[in-house]
C-alpha positions in Angstrom: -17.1 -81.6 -25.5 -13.9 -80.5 -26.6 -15.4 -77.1 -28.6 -16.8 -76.3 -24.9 -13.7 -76.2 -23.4 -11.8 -74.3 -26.0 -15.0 -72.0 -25.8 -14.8 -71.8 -21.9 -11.0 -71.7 -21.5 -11.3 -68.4 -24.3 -13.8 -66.9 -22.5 -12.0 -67.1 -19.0 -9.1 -65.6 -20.5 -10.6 -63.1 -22.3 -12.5 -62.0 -19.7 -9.4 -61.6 -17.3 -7.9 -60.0 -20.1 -10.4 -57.3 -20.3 -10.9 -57.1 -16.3 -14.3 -58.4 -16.3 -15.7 -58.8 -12.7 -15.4 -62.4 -11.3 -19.0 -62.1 -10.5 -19.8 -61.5 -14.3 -17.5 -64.2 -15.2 -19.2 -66.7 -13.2 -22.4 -65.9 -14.4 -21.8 -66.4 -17.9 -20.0 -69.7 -17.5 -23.1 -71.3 -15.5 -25.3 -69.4 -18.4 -22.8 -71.5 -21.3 -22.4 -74.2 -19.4 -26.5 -74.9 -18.7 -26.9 -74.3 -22.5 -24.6 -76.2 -23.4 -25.8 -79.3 -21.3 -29.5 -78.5 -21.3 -30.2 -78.2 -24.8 -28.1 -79.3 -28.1 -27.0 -75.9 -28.5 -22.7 -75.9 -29.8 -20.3 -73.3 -27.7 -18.4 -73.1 -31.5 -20.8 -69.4 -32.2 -19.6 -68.5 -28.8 -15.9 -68.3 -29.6 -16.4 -67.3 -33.1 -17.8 -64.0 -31.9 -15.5 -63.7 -29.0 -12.7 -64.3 -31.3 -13.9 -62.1 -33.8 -14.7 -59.4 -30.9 -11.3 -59.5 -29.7 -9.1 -57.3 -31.0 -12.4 -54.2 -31.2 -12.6 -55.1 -27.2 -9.3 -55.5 -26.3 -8.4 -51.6 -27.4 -11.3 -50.2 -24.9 -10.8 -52.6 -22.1 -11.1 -49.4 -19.7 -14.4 -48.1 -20.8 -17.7 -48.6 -19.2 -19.0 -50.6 -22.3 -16.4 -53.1 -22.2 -17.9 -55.4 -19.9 -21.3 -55.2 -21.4 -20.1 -56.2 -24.9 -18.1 -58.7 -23.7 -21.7 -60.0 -21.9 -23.5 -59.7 -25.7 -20.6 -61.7 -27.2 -21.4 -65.0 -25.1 -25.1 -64.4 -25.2 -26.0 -63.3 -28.3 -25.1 -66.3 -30.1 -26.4 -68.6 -27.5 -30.0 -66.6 -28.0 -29.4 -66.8 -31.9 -28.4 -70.3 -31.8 -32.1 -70.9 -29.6 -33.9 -69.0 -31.8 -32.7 -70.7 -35.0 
């Protein structure tokens, strides 16, 4: 439980960090949270990559993408992780 809520928290802050809509926000926290309680999946891939992602996302926080790459970092590893 606890890698959830270090996942979560990171996500949160990232996300307000980069001014991702609150909308967007809530969204992916009900698609990590279901995951996360659904199947066996781990939220540890999720903050790898949103670690890792960081500091290439946190330069273009103003551009269109940003919010859209920020989306890919929490779902790509949860689709990985299902497909694995």
């Amino acid at each position: 439980m606890l890698p959830f809520i270090i996942a979560f928290v990171f996500m949160l802050a990232l996300g307000k960090k980069l001014m991702v809509p609150d909308r967007w926000l809530v969204v992916l926290s009900v698609v990590l949270l279901l995951c996360y309680l659904t199947t066996s999946l781990s939220a540890i891939p999720v903050l790898i990559t949103l670690f890792v992602a960081a500091p290439f996302l946190i330069p273009i926080r103003y551009s269109d993408k940003t919010h859209a790459l920020f989306g890919l970092c929490v779902v790509l590893p949860l689709v990985g992780e299902l497909i694995y």
